[in-house]
N, C-alpha and C positions, 0 to 999 in steps of 0.2 A: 358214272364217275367212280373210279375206285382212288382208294387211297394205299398209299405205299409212306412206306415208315423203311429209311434207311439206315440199318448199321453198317457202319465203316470200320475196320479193325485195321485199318493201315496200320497204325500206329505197333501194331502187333507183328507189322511184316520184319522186323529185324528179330523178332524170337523164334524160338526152334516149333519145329511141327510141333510137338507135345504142349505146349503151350501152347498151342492153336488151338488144339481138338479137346483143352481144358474149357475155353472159353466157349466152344464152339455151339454148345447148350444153350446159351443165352437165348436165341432167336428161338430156338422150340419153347423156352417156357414163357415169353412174352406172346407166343401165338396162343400157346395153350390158356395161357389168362385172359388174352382179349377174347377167347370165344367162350371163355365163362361166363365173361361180363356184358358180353351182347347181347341186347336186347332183345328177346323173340318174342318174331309173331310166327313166322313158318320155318322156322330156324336157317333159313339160306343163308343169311347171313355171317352167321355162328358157322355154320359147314365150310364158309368160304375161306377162312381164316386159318393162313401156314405161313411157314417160312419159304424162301428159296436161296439157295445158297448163290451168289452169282461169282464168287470165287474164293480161294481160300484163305482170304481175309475180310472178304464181302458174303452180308446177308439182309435180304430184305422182308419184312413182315408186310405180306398182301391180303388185302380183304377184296373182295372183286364177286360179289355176287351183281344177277342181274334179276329185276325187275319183271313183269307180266310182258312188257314190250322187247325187250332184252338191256335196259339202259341200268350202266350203272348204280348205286343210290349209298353205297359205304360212306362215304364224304358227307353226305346228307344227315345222317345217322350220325356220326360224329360229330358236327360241328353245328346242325341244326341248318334251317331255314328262315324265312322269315313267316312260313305258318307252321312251322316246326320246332319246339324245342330242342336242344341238342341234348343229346345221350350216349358222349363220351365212353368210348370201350376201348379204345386202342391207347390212347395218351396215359390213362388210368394203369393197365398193363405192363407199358413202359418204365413208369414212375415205379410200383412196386416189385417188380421186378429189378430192378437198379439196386436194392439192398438187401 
């Protein structure tokens, strides 16, 4: 299971490119914080963690490592289980990144 964290910049589609490519950082520094703050055991998880641009008002922050068997586990690690406490890395990122 991986997780994906949408940024939308619609809102930004009536401004000029320059004003795009100001904000356009955001997504690199909230990937680059969440893979500070993830928790390692073999670091896959931490390595998995980037942006992708899906257009030039869209960007998504992906975590998508896989497992010994190849299944996802990011969501897992975030949110917790019910024999797993959660350990929040991506929400965390968000948040201080935003100021």
């Amino acid at each position: 299971m991986g997780v994906r964290v949408e940024i939308d910049y619609g809102a930004f589609a009536r401004l000029r490119a320059e004003a795009i490519d100001t904000v356009a950082y955001v997504p690199d520094r909230v990937a680059a914080r969440a893979s500070m703050l993830a928790p390692v055991d073999t670091g896959t998880l931490a390595a998995s963690i980037h942006s992708e641009r899906v257009s030039d008002v869209h960007w998504e922050i992906v975590a998508n490592p896989r497992g010994r068997q190849g299944q996802g586990y990011a969501g897992f690690v975030e949110l917790g289980t019910s024999k797993m406490a959660a350990q929040p890395y991506l929400r965390p990122a968000c948040y201080s990144s935003a100021g």
